[in-house]
TORDRENKE-938796 format. One line per 5 residues: their letters; for each residue x, y, z of C-alpha. Coordinates in Angstrom, 3 decimals, decimal comma, always signed. Each point is the difference from the previous one (the first is absolute). Layout:
A) X Y Z  ...
***
This chain:
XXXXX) +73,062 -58,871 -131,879  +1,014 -3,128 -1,894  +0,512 +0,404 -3,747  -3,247 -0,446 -1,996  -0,975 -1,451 -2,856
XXXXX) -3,076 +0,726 -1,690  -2,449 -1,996 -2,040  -3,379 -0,449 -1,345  -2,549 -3,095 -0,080  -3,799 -0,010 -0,978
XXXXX) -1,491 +3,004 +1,514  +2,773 +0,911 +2,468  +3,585 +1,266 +0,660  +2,526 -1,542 +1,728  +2,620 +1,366 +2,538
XXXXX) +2,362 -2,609 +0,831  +2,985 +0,146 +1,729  +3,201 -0,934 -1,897  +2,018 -1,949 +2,690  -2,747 -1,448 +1,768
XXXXX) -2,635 -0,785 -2,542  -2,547 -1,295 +2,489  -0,633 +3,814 +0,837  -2,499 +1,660 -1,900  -2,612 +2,597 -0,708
XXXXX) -2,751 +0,256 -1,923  -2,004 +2,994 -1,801  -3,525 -1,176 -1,004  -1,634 +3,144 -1,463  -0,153 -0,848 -3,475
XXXXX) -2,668 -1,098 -1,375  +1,152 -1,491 -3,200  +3,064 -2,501 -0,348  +3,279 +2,031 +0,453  +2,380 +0,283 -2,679
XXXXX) +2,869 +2,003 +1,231  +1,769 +1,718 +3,402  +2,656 +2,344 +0,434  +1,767 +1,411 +2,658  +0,135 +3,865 +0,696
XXXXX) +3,594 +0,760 +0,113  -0,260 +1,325 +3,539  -1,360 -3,216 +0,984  -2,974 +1,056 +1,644  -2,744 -0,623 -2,196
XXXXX) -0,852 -2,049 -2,930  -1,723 +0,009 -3,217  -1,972 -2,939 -1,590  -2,162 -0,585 -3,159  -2,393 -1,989 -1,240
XXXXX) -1,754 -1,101 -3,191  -3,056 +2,296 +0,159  +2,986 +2,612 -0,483  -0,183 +1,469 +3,979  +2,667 +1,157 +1,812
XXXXX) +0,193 -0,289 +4,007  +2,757 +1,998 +1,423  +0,128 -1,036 +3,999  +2,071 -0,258 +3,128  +2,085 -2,952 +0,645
XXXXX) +1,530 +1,382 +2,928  -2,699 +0,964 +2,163  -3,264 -1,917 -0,196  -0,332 -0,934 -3,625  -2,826 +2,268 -0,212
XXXXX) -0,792 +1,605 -4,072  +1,339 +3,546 -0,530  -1,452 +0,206 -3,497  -1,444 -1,469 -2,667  -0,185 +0,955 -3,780
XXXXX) -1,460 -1,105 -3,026  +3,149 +0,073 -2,715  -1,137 -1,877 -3,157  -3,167 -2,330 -1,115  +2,202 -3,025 +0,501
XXXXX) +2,646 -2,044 +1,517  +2,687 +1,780 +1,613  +3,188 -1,593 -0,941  +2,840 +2,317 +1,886  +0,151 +2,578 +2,115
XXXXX) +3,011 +2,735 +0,869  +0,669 +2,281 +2,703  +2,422 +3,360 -0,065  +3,317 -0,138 +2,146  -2,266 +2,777 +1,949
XXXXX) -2,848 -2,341 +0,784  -2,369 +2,452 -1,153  -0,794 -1,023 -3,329  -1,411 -3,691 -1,733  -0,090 -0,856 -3,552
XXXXX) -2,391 -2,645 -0,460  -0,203 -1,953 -3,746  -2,329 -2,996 -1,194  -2,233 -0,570 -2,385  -3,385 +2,648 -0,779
XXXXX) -1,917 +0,961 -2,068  +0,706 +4,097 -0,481  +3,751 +0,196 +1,369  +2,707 -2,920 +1,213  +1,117 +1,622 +3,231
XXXXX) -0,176 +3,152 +2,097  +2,467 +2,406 +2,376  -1,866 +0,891 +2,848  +1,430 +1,306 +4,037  -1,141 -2,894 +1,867
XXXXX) -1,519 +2,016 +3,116  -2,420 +1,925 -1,821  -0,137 -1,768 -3,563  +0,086 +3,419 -1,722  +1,804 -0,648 -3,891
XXXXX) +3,864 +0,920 -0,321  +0,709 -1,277 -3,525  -1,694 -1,886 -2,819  +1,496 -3,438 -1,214  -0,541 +0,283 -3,705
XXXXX) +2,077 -1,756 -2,678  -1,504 -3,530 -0,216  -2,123 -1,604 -2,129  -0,661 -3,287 +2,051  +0,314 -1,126 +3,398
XXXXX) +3,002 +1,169 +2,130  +1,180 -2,731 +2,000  +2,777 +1,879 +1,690  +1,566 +3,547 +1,445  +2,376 +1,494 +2,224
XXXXX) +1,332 +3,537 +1,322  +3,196 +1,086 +0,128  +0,398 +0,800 +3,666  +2,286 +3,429 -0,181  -1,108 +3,370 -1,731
XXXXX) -0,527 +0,426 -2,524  -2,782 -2,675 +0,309  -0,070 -1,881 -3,468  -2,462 -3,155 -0,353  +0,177 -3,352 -2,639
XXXXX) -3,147 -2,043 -0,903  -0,014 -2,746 -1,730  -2,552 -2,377 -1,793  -1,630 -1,957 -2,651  +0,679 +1,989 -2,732
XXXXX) +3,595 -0,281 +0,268  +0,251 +3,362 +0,914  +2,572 +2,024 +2,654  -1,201 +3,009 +0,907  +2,290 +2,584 +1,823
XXXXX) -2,111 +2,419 +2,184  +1,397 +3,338 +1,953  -1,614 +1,313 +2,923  -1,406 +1,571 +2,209  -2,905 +0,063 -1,011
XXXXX) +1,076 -3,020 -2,266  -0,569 +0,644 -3,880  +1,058 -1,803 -3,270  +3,844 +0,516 -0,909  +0,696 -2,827 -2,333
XXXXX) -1,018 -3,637 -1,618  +2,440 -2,244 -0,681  -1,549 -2,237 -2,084  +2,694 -2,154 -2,156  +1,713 -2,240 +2,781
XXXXX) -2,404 -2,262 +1,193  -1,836 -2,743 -2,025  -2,195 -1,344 +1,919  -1,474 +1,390 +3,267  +1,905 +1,582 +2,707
XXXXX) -1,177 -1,685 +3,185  +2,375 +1,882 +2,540  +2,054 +3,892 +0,048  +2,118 +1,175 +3,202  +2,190 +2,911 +0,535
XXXXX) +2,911 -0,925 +2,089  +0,227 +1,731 +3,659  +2,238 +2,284 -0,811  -1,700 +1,138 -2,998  +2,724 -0,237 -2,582
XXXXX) -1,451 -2,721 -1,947  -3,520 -1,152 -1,240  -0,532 -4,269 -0,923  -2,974 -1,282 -2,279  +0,014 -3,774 -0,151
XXXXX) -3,182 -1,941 -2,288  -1,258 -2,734 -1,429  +2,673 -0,128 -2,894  +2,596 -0,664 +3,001  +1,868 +2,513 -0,893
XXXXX) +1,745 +2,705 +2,986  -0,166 +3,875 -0,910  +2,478 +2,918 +1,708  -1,335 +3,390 -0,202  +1,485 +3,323 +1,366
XXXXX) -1,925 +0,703 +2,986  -0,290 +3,840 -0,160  -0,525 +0,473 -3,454  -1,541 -3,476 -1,682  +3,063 -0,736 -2,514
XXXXX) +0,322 -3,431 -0,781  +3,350 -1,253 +1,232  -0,184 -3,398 -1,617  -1,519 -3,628 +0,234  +2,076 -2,558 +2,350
XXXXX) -0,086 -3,421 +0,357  -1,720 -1,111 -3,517  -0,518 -4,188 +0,101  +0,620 -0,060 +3,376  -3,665 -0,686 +1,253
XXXXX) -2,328 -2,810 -1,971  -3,188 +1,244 +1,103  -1,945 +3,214 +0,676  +1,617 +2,423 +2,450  -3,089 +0,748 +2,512
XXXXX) +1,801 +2,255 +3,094  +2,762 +1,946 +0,495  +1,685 +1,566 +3,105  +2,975 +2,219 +1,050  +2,342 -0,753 +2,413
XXXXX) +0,501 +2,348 +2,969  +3,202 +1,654 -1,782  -1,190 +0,416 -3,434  +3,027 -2,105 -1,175  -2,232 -3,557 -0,534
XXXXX) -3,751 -0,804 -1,054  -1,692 -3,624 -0,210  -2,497 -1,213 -2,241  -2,505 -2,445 +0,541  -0,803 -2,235 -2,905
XXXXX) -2,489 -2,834 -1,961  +3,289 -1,795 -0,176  -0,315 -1,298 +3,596  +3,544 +2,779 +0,435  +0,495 +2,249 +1,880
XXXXX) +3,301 +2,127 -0,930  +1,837 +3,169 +1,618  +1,645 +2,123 -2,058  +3,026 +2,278 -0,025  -1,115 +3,481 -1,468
XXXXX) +3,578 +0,934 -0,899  +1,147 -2,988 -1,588  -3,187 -0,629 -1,310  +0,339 -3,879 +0,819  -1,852 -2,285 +2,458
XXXXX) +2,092 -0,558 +3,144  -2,512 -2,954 +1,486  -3,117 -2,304 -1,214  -2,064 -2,113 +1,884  -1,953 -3,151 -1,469
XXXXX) -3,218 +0,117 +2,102  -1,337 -3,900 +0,181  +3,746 -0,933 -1,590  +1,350 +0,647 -3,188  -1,727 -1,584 -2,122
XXXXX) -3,210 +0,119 +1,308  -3,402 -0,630 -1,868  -2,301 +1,158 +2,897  -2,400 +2,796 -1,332  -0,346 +1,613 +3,359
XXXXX) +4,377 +0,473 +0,515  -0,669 +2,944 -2,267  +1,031 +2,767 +1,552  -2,504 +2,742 -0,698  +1,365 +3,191 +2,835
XXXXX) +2,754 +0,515 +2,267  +1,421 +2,779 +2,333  +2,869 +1,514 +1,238  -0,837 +0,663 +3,630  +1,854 +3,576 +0,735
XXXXX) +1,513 +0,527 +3,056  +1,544 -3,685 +1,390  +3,749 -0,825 +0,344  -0,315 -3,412 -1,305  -1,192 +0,221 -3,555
XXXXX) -2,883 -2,141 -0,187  -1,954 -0,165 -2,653  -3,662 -1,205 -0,349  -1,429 -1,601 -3,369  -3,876 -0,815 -0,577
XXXXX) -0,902 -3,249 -1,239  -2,903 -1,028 -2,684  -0,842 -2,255 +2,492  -0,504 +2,351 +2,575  +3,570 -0,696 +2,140
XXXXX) +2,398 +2,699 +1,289  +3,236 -0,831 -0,382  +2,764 +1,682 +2,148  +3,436 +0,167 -2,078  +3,213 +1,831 +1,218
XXXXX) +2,952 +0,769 -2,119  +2,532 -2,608 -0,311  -2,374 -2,905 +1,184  -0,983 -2,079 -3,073  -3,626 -1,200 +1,641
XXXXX) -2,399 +2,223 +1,722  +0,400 +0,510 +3,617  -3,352 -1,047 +0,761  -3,445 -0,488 -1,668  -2,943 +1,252 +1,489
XXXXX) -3,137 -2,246 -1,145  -3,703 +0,115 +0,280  -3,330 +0,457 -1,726  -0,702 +2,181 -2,627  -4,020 -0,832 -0,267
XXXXX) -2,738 -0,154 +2,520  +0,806 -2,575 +2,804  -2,995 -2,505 -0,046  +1,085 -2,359 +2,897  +2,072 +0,204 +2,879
XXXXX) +1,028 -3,230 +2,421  +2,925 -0,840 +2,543  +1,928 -3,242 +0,453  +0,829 +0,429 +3,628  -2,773 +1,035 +1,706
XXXXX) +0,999 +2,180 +3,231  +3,395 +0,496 -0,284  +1,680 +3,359 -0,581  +2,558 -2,342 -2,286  -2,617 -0,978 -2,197
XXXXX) -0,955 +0,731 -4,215  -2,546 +1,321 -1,458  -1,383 -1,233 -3,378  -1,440 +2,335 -2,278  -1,679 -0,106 -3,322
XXXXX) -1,321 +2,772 -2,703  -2,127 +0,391 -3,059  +2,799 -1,320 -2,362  +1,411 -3,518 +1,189  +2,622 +1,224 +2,473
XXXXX) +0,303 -1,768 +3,341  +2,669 +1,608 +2,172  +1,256 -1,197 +3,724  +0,263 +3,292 +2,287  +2,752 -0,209 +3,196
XXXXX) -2,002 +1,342 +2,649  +3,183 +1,406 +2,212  +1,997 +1,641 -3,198  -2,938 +1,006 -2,357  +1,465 -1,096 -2,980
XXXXX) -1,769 -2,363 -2,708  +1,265 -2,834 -2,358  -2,242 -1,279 -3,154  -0,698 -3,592 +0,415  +2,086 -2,040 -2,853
XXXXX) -0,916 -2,507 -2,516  -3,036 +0,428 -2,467  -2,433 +1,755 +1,449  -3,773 +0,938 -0,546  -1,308 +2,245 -2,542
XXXXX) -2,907 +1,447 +1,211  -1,602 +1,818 +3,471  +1,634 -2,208 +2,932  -3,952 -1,042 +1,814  +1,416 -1,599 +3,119
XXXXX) +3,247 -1,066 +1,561  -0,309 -2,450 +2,702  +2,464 -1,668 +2,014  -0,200 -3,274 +1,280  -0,464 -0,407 +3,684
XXXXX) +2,091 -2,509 +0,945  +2,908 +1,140 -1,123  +1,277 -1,948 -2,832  +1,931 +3,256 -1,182  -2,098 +0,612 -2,893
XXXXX) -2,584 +2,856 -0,839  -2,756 -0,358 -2,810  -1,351 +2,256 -2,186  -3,276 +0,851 -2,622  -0,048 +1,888 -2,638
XXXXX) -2,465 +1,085 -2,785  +1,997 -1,887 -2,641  -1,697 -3,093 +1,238  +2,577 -1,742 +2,046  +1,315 -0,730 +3,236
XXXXX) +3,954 +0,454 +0,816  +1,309 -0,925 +3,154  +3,840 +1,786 +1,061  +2,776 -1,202 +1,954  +0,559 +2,432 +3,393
XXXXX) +2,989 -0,437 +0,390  +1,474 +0,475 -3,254  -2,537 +2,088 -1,184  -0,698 -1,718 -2,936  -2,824 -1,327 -1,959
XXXXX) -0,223 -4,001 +0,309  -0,951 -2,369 -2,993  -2,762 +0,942 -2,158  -3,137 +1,546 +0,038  -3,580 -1,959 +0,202
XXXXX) -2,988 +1,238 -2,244  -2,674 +0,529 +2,198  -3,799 -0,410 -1,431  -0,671 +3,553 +0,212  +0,676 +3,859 +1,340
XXXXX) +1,565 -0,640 +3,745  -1,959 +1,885 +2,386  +2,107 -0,881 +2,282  +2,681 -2,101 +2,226  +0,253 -1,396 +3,508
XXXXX) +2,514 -2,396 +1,239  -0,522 -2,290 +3,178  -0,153 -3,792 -0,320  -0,135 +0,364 -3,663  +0,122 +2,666 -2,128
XXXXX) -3,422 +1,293 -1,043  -0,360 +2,228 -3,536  -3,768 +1,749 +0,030  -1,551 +0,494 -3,623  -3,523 +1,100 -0,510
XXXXX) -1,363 -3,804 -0,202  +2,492 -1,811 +2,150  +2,321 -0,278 +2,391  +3,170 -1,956 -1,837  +2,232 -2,196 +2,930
XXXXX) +3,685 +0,149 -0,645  +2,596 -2,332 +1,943  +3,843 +0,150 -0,897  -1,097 +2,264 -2,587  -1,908 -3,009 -1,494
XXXXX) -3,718 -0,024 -0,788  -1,992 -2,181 +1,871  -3,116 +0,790 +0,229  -2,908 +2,916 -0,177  -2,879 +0,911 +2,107
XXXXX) -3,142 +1,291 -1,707  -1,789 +3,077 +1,300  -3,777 +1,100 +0,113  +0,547 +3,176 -0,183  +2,597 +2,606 -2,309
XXXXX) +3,375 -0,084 +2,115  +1,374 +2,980 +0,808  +2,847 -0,608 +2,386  +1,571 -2,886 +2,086  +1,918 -0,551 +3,194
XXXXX) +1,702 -3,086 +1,955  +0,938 -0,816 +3,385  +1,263 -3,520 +0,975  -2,214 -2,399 -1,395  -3,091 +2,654 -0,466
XXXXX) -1,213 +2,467 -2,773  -1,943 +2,855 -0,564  -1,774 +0,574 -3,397  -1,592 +3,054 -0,490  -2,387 +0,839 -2,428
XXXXX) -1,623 +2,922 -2,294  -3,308 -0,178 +1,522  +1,553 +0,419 +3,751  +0,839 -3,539 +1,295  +2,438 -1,230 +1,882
XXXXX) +0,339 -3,562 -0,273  +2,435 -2,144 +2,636  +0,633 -3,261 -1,702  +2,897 -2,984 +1,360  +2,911 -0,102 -1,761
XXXXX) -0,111 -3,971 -0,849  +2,270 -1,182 -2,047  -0,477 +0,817 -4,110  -3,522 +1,754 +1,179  -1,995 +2,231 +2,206
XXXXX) -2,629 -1,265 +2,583  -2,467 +2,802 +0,491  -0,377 +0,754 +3,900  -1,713 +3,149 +0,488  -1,301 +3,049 -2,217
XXXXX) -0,131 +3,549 +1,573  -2,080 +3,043 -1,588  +2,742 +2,201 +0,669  -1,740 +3,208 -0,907  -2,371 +1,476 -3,292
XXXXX) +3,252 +0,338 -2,209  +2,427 -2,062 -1,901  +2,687 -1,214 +1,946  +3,466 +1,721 -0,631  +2,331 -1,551 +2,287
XXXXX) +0,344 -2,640 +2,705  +3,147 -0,806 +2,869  +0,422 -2,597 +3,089  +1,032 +0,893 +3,097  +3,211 -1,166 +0,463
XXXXX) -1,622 -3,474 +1,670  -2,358 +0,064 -2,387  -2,960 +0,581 +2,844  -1,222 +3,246 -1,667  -0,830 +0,986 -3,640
XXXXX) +0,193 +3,469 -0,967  -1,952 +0,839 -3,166  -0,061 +3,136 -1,746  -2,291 +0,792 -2,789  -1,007 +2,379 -2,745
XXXXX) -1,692 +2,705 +1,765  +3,365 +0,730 +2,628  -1,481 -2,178 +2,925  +1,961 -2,285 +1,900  -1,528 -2,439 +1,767
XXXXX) +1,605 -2,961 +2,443  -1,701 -3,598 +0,658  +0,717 -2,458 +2,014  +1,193 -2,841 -1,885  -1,163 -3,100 +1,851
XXXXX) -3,285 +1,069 +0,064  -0,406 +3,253 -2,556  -1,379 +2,200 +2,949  +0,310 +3,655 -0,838  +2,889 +1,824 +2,458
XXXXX) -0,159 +2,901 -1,066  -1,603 +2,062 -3,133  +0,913 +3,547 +1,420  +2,775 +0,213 -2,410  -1,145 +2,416 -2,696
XXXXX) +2,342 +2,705 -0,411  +1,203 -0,711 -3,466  -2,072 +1,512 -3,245  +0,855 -2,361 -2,906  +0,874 -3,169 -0,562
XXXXX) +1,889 -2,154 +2,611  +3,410 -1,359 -1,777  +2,290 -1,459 +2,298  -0,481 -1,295 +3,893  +2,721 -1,078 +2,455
XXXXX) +0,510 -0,554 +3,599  +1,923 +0,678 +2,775  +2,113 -3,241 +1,162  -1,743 +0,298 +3,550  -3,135 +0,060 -1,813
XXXXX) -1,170 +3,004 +1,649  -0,097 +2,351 -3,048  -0,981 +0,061 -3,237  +1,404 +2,543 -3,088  -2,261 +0,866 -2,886
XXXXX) +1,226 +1,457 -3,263  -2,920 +1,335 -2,542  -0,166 +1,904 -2,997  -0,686 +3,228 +1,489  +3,253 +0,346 +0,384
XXXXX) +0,332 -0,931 +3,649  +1,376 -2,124 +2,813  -2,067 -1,266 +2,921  +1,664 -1,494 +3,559  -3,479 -2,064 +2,116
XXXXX) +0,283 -0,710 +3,438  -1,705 -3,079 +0,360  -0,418 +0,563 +3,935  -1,608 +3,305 -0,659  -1,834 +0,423 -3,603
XXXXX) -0,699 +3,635 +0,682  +3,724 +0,813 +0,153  +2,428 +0,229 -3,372  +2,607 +1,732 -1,649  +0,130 +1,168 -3,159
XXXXX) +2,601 +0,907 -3,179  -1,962 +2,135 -2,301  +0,854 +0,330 -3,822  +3,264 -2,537 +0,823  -0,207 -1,121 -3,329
XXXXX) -1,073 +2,055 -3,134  -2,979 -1,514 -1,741  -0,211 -3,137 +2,177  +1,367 -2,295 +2,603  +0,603 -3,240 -1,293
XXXXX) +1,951 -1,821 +2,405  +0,553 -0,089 +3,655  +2,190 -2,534 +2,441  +0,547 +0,153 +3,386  +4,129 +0,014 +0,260
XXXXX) +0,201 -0,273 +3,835  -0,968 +1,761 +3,403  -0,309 +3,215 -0,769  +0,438 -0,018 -3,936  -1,795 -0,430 -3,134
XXXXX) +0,389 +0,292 -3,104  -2,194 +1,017 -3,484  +0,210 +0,287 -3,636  -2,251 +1,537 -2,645  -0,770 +1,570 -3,155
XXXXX) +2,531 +2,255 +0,603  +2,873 -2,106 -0,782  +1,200 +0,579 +3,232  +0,544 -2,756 +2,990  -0,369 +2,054 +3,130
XXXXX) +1,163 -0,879 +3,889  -2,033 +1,102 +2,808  +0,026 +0,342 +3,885  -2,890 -0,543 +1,877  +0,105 +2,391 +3,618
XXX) -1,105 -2,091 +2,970  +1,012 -3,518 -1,309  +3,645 -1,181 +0,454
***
């Protein structure tokens, strides 16, 4: 099995493979967002918390499938520990009654009492030999030294620290115990017995310390830091051997903070992986002075999800979340960059791009404006336009078309020039050639001409008794499929809005995203019941179906080519899919 690394986002965990990131699992069983995940030292199972103060212990071998589940404090966990045996977890956060808890993680029964603290704990960590001896660490500036089993109070060390201790780690081979904080300063302990050794490496960092991790031999740690550094350090000497600038020396970027990083035990080639404020993974290895690689994506709900070259195995996705980001996706590698330049600030509404091909993609967002980006330098292009109101949405054809309740605003060369007026609330809009769709709150869809700076109304279909939720051409623009409020999807002809088929009714919530097939034979459906319809237009009566492929919602699907699609949703999480039967 490849090496994994293991992370959380929203409400799920993460299993992602180290040297080929675009492999991945995902847990989903939480029901609150997830706050922390560790690794069993056998490797077969893992153990994740949350902020309702739950911990999940489950398999990440077999089937994924939740082994236990206990109830550890009346808050946020924060960190989680097992035993070199893999039999016990210590589990610490923030509650009410007590900060953390020992407990065997098959059975949950109690094997020690974390007491010692006054305030949150933010981290801990077993010594892996016997005797077992445990550190927490916290808020209150306090170290305490725990033996075990069953784990019970030894000693507080309360006079080194003067500020919070945000990270604690006993080295592999169990000689030596780390505390690291937000007064940046680097504590040795004796690993067996709790004696401070003495503090290393005073002015070194110039921001909080957040993370801390051993390498495999116990002769080197790293620390992650506020200070955009992160910095391995020789035990012995007591002196930092290498430091890497994340986003250049230098740099003012908020999100180049470096708030975690890991040691990944067990690989020849010493590679290192820091976390990013920002959300980025960046892959550093000893002796290189800039990371290896950096793994982007989106750290929020993804909102929208496009391509730029329909049907081709070669081509991007586009996604956008809840916060601004837009990021292209490579289909064939899985990897994501974060479009460039000044971006939006608020929940990305639509990205749409245009269907001629000038190379450029355009995008709404719920600060107002319209942004259109570059494809192929991934870049954002000039500066924004204020539109008149909340974008319901964008479609892109002979123009480019931005839907707000009242109007639809007409965009060319990312230009105003014109705006059509509607008779009804808009909810959503879509553009093929030189013809729209409009549709409205109170079901309609309206066909209008795309002439010029305006609309010229055509045709209005009473698509169903709900609000419409989401509209797509075919791709020659003969049939409109329109999906609406309820979970129906419907499909019209467009030259003369007769009904092809309404059979379509699958889905239990809201309709949010539409695309077909590049034959035009099949539509996909994303909803927010969590799941993925594939329509055969030839036969209505026959689908497929991808239940729960996105936790909490499906907000985005494209069809990618033959036999693939792809989807994004609340989830954080853009997923690739086969479909059986179609090549």
């Amino acid at each position: 099995m490849n090496p994994l690394d293991l992370y959380k986002a929203n409400k799920s965990i993460f299993l992602r493979s180290i040297d080929d990131p675009a492999i991945a699992r995902q847990y989903t069983e939480h029901k609150a967002h997830t706050t922390v995940a560790r690794f069993s030292p056998s490797g077969f199972y893992v153990a994740s918390g949350d902020v309702t103060g739950l911990v999940r212990v489950w398999d990440c071998v077999g089937e994924g499938h939740t082994k236990g589940e206990y109830s550890i404090v009346n808050g946020r966990i924060n960190d989680l520990a097992w035993d070199g045996d893999s039999q016990r977890i210590i589990a610490v956060g923030d509650g009410k009654q007590r900060y953390g808890h020992c407990i065997t993680w098959d059975s949950g029964n109690t094997v020690g009492e974390i007491y010692g603290h006054t305030q949150q704990i933010n981290s801990v960590s077993i010594r892996q030999q016997r005797p077992l001896r445990a550190a927490a660490a916290g808020d209150d500036k306090n170290l305490v030294f725990y033996h075990g089993a069953p784990f019970k109070f030894n000693t507080g060390i309360r006079d080194k620290h003067t500020n919070y201790i945000y990270g604690v780690g006993f080295s592999p081979d169990g000689s030596t115990l780390v505390s690291v904080g937000a007064d940046r300063r680097i504590w040795l302990y004796d690993g067996k017995t709790g004696e401070p050794r003495g503090q290393i490496g005073e002015g070194e960092h110039k921001g909080s310390i957040f993370s801390v991790s051993w390498s495999k031999d116990s002769r080197k740690f790293v620390t992650a830091s506020a200070d955009k550094t992160v910095k391995v350090w020789d035990v012995e000497a007591g002196k930092v051997s290498q430091t890497w600038y994340i986003g250049g020396e230098g740099s003012t970027d908020v999100n180049d903070q470096q708030v975690g990083v890991v040691w990944p035990p067990g690989r020849s080639d010493n590679l290192l992986i820091s976390l990013s404020l920002g959300g980025n993974l960046n892959y550093l290895a000893e002796g290189t002075p800039e990371p290896r690689q950096v793994i982007q994506g989106h750290q929020k709900n993804i909102t929208s999800l496009t391509q730029s070259h329909h049907g081709s195995d070669n081509g991007t996705l586009w996604a956008g979340s809840f916060d601004g980001r837009v990021c292209s996706w490579d289909v064939p590698t899985g990897t994501a960059a974060e479009v460039d330049g000044e971006s939006h600030s608020a929940y990305i509404a639509g990205l749409a791009p245009m269907q001629e091909g000038n190379g450029r993609i355009y995008s709404v967002a719920w600060d107002d404006t319209i942004r259109s980006m570059d494809v192929g330098t991934k870049t954002y292009t000039g500066s924004s336009s204020k539109l008149s109101g909340q974008p319901k949405g964008i479609a892109a054809a002979a123009a480019v078309l931005v839907g707000t309740s009242e109007s639809v605003e007409i965009y060319k060369d990312g230009q105003k020039i014109g705006d059509f007026k509607s008779k009804f609330p808009i909810t959503t809009v879509a553009a093929h050639g030189n013809t729209a769709a409009i549709g409205g709150d109170d079901s309609t869809v309206q066909i209008c001409e795309i002439s010029g700076a305006t609309l010229i109304p055509k045709t209005d279909i009473k698509a169903s008794r709900n609000p419409v939720s989401a509209l797509a051409f075919s791709p020659n623009g003969s049939l409109l499929a329109v999906g609406d409020s309820r979970g129906r999807v419907l499909v019209y002809n467009v030259a003369d809005a007769t009904l092809v088929t309404d059979r379509w009714t699958a889905h239990t919530s809201r309709i949010t995203s539409i695309a077909w097939n590049e034959n035009g034979t099949h539509v996909v459906s994303g909803a927010l019941d969590t799941n993925i319809f594939v329509w055969n237009l030839a036969n209505p009566g026959e689908w497929l179906q991808a239940t729960n492929a996105h936790k909490e919602g499906v907000n985005g699907v494209a069809w990618v080519s033959g036999s693939k699609i792809a989807s994004a949703g609340a989830d954080a999480a853009v997923k690739l899919w086969k479909v059986e039967g179609l090549e």
